[in-house]
C-alpha positions as CSV (number, residue, x, y, z in Angstrom):
1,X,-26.4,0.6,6.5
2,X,-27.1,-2.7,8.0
3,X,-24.3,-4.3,10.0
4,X,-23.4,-7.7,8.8
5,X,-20.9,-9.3,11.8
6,X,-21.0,-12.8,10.1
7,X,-18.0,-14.2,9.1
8,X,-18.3,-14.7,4.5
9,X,-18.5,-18.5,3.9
10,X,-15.2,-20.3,3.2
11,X,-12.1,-21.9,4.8
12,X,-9.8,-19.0,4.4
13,X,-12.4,-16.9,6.6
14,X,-12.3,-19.0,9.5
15,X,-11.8,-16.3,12.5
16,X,-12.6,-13.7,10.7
17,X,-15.3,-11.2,12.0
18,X,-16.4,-8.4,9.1
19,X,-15.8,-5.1,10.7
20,X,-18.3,-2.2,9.8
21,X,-17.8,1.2,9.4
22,X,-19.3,4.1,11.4
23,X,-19.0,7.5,11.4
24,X,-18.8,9.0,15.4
25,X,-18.6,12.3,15.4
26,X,-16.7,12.4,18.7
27,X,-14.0,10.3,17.0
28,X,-14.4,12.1,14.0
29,X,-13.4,15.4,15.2
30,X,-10.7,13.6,17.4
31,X,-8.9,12.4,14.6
32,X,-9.1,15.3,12.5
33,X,-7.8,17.0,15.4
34,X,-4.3,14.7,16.0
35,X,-4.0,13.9,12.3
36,X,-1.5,16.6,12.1
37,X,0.3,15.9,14.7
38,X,0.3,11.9,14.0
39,X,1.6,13.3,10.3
40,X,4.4,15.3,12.3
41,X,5.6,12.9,15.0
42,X,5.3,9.4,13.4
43,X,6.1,10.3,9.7
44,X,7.6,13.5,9.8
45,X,4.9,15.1,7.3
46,X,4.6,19.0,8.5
47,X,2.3,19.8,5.5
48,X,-0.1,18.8,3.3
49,X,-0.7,20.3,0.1
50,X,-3.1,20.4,-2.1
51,X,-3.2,22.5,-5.4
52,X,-6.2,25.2,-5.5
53,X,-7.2,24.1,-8.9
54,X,-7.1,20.4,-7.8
55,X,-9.6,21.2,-4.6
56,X,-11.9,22.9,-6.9
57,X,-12.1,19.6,-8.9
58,X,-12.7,17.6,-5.9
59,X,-15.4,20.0,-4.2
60,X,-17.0,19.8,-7.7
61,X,-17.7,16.2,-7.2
62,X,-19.5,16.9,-3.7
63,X,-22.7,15.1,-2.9
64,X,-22.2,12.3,-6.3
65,X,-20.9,8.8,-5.6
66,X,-16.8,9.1,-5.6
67,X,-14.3,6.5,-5.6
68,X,-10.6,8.1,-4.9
69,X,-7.5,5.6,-5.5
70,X,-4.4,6.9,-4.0
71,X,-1.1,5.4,-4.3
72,X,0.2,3.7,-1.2
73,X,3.9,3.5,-0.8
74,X,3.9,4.2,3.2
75,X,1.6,6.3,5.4
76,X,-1.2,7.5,3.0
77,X,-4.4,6.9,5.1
78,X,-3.7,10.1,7.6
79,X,-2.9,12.2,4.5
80,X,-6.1,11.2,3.1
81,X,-7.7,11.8,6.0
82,X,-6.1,15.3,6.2
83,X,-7.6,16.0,2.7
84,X,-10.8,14.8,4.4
85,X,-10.5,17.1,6.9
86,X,-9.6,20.1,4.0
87,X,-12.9,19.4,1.9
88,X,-15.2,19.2,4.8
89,X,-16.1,16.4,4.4
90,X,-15.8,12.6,5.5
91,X,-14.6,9.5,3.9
92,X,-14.9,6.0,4.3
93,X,-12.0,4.2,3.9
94,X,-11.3,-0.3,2.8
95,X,-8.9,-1.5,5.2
96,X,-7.0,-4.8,5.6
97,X,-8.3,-7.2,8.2
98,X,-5.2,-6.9,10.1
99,X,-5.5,-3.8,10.8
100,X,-8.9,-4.3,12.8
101,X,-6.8,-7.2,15.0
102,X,-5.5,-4.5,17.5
103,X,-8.1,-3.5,20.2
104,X,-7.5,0.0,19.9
105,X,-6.9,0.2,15.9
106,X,-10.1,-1.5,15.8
107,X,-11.7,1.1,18.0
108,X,-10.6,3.9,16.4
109,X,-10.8,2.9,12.9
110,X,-14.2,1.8,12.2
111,X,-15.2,4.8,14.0
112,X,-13.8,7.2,11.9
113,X,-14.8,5.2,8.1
114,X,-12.6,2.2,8.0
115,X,-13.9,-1.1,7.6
116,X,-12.2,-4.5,6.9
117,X,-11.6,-6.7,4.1
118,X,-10.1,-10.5,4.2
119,X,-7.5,-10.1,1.5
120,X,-7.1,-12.9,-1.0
121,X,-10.0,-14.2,0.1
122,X,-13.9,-14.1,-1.2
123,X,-15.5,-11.9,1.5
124,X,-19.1,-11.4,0.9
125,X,-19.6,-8.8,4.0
126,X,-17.1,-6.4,2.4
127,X,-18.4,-6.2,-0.6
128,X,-22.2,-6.4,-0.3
129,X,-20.8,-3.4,2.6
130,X,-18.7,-1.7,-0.2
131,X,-22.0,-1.8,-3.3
132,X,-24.0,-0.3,-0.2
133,X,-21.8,3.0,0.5
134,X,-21.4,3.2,-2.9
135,X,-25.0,3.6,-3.7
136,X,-26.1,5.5,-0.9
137,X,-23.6,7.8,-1.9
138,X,-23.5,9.7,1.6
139,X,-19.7,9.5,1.8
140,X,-17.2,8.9,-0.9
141,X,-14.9,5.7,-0.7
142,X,-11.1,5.6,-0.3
143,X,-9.2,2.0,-1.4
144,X,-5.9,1.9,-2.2
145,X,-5.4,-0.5,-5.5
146,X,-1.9,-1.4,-4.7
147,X,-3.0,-3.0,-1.4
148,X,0.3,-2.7,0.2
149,X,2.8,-0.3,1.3
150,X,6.2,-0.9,0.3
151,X,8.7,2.5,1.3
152,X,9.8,3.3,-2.4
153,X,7.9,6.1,-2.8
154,X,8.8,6.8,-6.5
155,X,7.2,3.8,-7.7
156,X,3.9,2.4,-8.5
157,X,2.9,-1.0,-7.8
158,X,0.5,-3.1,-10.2
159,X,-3.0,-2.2,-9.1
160,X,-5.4,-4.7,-8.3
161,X,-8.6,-4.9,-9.3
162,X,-11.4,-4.0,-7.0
163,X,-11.8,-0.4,-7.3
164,X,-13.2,-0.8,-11.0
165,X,-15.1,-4.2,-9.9
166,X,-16.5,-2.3,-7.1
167,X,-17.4,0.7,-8.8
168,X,-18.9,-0.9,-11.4
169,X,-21.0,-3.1,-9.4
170,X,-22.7,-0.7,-7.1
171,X,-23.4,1.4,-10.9
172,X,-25.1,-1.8,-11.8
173,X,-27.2,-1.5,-8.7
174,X,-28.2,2.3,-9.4
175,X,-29.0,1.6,-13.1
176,X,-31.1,-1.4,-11.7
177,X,-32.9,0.5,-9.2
178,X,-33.7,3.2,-13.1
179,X,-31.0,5.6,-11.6
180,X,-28.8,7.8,-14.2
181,X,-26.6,9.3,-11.3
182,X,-22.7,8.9,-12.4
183,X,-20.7,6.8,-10.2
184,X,-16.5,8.4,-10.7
185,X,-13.2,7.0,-9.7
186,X,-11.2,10.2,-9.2
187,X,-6.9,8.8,-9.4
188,X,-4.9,10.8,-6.6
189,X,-0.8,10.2,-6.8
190,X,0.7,11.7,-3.4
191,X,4.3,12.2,-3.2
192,X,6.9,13.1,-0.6
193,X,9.7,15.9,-0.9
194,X,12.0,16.8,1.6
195,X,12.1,20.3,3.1
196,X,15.3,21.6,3.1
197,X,18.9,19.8,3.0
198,X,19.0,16.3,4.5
199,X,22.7,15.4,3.7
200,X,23.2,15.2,7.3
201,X,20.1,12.6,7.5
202,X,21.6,10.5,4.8
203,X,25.2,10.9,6.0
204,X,24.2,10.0,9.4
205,X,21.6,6.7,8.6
206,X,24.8,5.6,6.6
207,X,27.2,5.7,9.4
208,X,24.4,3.8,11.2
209,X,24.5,1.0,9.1
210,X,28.5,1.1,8.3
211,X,28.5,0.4,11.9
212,X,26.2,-2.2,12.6
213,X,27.8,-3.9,9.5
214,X,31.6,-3.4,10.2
215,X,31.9,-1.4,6.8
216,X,34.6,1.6,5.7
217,X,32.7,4.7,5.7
218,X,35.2,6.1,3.3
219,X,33.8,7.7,-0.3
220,X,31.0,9.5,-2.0
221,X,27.6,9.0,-0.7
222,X,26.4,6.6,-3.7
223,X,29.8,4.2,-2.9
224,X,28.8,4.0,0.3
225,X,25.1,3.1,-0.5
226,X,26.3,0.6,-3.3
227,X,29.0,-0.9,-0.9
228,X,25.8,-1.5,1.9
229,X,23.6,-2.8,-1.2
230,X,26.7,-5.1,-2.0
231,X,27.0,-6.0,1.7
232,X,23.9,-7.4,2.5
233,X,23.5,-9.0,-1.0
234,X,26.4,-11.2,0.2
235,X,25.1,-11.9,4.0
236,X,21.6,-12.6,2.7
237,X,23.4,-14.8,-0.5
238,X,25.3,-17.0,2.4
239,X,22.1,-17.1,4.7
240,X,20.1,-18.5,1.8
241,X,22.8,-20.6,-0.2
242,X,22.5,-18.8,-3.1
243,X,25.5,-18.1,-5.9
244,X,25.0,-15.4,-7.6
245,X,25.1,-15.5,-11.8
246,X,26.7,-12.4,-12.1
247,X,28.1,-10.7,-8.8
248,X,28.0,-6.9,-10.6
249,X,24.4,-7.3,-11.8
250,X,22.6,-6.1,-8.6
251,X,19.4,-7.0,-10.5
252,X,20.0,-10.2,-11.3
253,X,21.4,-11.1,-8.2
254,X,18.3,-9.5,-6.7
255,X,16.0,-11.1,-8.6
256,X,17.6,-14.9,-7.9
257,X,17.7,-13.9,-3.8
258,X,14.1,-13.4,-4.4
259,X,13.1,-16.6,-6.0
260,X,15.0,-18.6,-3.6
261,X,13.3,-16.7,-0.5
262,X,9.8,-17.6,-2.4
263,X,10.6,-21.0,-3.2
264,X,11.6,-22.1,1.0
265,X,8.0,-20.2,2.2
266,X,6.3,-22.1,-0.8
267,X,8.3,-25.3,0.1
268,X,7.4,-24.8,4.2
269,X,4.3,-24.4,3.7
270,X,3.8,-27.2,0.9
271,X,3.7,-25.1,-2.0
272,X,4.4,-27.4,-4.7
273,X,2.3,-26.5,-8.0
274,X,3.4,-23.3,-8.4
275,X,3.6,-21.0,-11.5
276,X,7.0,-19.4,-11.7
277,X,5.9,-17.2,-14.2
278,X,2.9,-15.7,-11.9
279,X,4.0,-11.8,-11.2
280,X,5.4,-11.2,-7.6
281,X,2.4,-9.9,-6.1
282,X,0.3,-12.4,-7.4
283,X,2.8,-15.1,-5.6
284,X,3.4,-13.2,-2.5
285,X,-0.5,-12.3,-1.9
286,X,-1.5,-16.2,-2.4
287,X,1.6,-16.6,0.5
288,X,0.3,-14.3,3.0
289,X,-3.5,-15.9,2.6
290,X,-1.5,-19.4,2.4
291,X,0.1,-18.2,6.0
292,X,-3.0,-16.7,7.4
293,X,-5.4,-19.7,6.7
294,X,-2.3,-21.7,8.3
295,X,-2.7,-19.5,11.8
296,X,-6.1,-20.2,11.9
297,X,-6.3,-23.8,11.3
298,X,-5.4,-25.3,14.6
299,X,-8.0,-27.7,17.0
300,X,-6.8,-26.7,20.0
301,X,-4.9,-24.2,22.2
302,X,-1.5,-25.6,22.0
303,X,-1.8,-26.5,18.0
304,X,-2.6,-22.7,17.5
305,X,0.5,-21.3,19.7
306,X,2.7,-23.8,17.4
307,X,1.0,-22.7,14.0
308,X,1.1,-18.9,15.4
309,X,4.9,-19.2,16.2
310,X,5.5,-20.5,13.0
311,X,3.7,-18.6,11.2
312,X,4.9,-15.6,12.7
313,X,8.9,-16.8,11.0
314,X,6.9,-17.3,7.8
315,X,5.7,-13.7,7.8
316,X,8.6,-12.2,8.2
317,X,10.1,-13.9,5.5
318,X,7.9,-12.8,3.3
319,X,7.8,-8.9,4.7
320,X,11.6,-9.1,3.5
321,X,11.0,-10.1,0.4
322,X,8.4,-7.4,-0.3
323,X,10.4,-4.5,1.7
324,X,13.7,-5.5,0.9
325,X,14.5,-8.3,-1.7
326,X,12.1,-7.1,-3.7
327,X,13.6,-3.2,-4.2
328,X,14.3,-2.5,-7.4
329,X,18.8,-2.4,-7.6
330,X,19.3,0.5,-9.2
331,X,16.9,2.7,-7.5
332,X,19.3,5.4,-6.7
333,X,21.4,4.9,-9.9
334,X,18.7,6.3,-12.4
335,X,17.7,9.0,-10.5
336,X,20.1,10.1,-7.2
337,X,17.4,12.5,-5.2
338,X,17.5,12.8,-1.5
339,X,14.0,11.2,-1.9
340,X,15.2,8.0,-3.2
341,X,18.2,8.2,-1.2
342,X,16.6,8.0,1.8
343,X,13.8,5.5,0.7
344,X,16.4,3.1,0.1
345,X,18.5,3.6,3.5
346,X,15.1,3.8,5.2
347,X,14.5,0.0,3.7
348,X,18.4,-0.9,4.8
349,X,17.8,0.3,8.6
350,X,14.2,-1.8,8.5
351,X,16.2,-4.6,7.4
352,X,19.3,-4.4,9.5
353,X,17.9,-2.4,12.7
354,X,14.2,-4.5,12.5
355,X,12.3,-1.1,13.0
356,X,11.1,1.3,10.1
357,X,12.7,4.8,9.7
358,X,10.8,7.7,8.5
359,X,13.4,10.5,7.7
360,X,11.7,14.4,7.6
361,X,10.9,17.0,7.6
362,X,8.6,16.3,4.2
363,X,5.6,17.6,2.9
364,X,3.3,15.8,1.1
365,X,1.7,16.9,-2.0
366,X,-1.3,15.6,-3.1
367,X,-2.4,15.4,-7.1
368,X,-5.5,15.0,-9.0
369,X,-5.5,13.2,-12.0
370,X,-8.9,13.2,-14.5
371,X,-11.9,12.1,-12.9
372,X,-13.5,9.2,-14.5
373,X,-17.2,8.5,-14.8
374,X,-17.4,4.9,-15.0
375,X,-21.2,5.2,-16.8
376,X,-19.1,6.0,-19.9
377,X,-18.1,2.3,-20.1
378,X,-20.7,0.8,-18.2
379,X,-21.9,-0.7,-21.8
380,X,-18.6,-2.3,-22.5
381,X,-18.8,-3.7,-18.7
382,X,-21.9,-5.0,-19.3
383,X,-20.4,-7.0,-22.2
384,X,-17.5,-8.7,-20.6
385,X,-17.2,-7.0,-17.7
386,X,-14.0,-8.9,-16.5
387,X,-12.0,-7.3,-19.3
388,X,-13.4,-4.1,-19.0
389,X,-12.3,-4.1,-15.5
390,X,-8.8,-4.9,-16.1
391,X,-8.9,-2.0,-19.0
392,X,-10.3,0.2,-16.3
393,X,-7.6,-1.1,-13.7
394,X,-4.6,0.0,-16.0
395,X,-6.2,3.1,-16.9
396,X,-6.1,4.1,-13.6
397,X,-2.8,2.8,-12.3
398,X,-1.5,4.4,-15.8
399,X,-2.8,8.0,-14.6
400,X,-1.1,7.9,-11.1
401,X,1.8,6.6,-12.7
402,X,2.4,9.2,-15.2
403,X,1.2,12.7,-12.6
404,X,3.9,10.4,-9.8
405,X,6.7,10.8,-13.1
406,X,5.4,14.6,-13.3
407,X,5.8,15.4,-10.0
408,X,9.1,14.1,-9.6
409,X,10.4,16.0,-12.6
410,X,8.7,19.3,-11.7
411,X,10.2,19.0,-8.2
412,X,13.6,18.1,-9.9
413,X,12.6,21.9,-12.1
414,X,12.0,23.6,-8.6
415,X,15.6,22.5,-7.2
416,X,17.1,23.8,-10.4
């Protein structure tokens, strides 16, 4: 494939250098190498599993064009890159610009099948980059529709659309160049389950933050975690000037900490025709571009220190409101599993202690929901293909959705 280092045309790509893929085999076997260990160490995976009857569906697919679309609530790329690693074969892997900004990430990355893509943003590299390995077919092609990790790890996050657009753009290439081949999107839902008993983990992060908040520690372990959620509601109420409709509606109170938080960024960074109504992640992606186009705007050295510094408050405002303002408040109260236990107090330490907490040891199982060949709809594409992406979007984040709702209750069936 051609490597295209030219930035795509447009304001919002200023800075920004497209970042290839490759494939070195010296990396390659390097990071299949660590992987586990990475797994072990940073997110306290010890195991990855995979069902036999699900590998035999994936090796089945071997040699065609294969799009997979995991979920992405934390640290899914190494587990995909374990599964890599169990079918022998190689991926290539869409990847956030950020991720390319460290030196060494950038190194490593694009060396083993990652390359960039500007976000909320038309980037004409990416794409023309993503149609290519598509129809060469020589590797099959990991993106990860929710397009953000967010630590609650029994929820799935609206996908967006570019796994159907791309898919069925490079199909409209093969049938171009009088090709029949299929091109699939194969769904994967990977969850997390705690080996073991990890009452002491939970009792222990909620000592942590009982401390560090001058709280009782007295009571069952959901008082406690309700007496926390009440806790920072209240600091984060005062901090923002925010009265709360209903002070025993964690929701709603929730919900209005949310919009206010929204409303300063969008205000700060002049924000003012803005559609209430738009769905979180629509709002908070046009934010982080908004704040990204902001960094990169400045004439001269000491403009861009100002706009970085300020831009660096802004983007921490709006990491809260995705990894903590945004949780859903009764996360624990419909279902009280370790899992979502400690999902929620790993959120509270990120957002009281400033540093993320992986809590283990887990095991993380991956599952394999129907193939789809796209050339079964490539007719309805061709007719208004918008819509029959956003048909094919749902489809898809409908299908993780429901296996994620499987797994949880079978695991709930295995702990009796």
């Amino acid at each position: 494939m051609n490597q295209q280092n030219a930035a795509s045309a447009g304001p919002e790509n200023v800075g920004y250098k497209f970042v290839p893929p490759r494939h070195d085999p010296l990396m390659m076997g390097f990071a299949r190498l660590i992987t586990p260990l990475y797994l072990r160490m940073i997110t306290h995976v010890h195991r990855v599993e995979i069902s036999s009857e699900d590998k035999a569906r994936l090796r089945s697919l071997l040699g065609q064009r294969v799009i997979l679309t995991p979920n992405h609530p934390s640290y899914e790329p190494p587990v995909v890159l374990q599964l890599s690693t169990i079918l022998r074969t190689g991926f290539y892997f869409l990847a956030a610009r950020e991720i390319f900004e460290n030196p060494a990430q950038n190194f490593i990355c694009s060396r083993v099948g990652a390359y960039s893509i500007n976000r909320g943003a038309k980037d004409n590299d990416s794409q023309h980059a993503t149609r290519q390995l598509l129809r060469m077919g020589k590797h099959w092609l990991v993106i990860f529709p929710e397009g953000q990790e967010y630590y609650l790890h029994d929820i799935v996050l609206p996908f967006l659309p570019g796994a159907a657009r791309f898919g069925y753009g490079a199909l409209d290439d093969i049938r171009r160049e009088g090709n029949d081949d299929p091109v699939w999107i194969v769904p994967l839902t990977i969850r997390y389950h705690y080996r073991g008993n990890v009452d002491r983990q939970i009792r222990a992060s909620l000592s942590r933050l009982e401390k560090e908040l001058a709280l009782e520690s007295g009571g069952g372990i959901f008082e406690r975690v309700q007496r926390i959620t009440f806790c920072l509601l209240q600091i984060n109420e005062r901090l923002y000037d925010v009265v709360a409709p209903d002070r025993e509606d964690i929701d709603a109170r929730i919900s209005h900490l949310r919009e206010r938080v929204l409303m300063d960024v969008e205000h700060k960074l002049g924000m003012h025709d803005v559609d209430l109504a738009s769905p979180l992640r629509n709002r908070l992606r046009k934010l982080f571009v908004a704040v990204s186009r902001m960094r990169r705007s400045a004439s001269s050295a000491y403009e861009r220190r100002l706009l970085d510094r300020r831009a660096r408050v802004l983007k921490a405002e709006l990491q809260r409101v995705l990894e903590f303002v945004a949780m859903p408040g009764r996360y624990v109260e419909e279902h009280s599993s370790a899992e979502r236990y400690l999902d929620l107090l790993g959120r509270f330490e990120m957002e009281v202690f400033g540093r993320l907490k992986f809590f283990g040891p887990r095991t993380a199982r991956i599952s394999v929901c129907e193939p789809v060949n796209l050339g079964e709809t490539y007719s309805d594409w061709q007719q208004g293909n918008e819509q029959q992406v956003d048909r094919m979007t749902l489809q898809l984040e409908d299908a993780v959705r429901t296996r994620l709702d499987e797994l949880c209750a079978q695991y709930r069936t295995e702990l009796g």
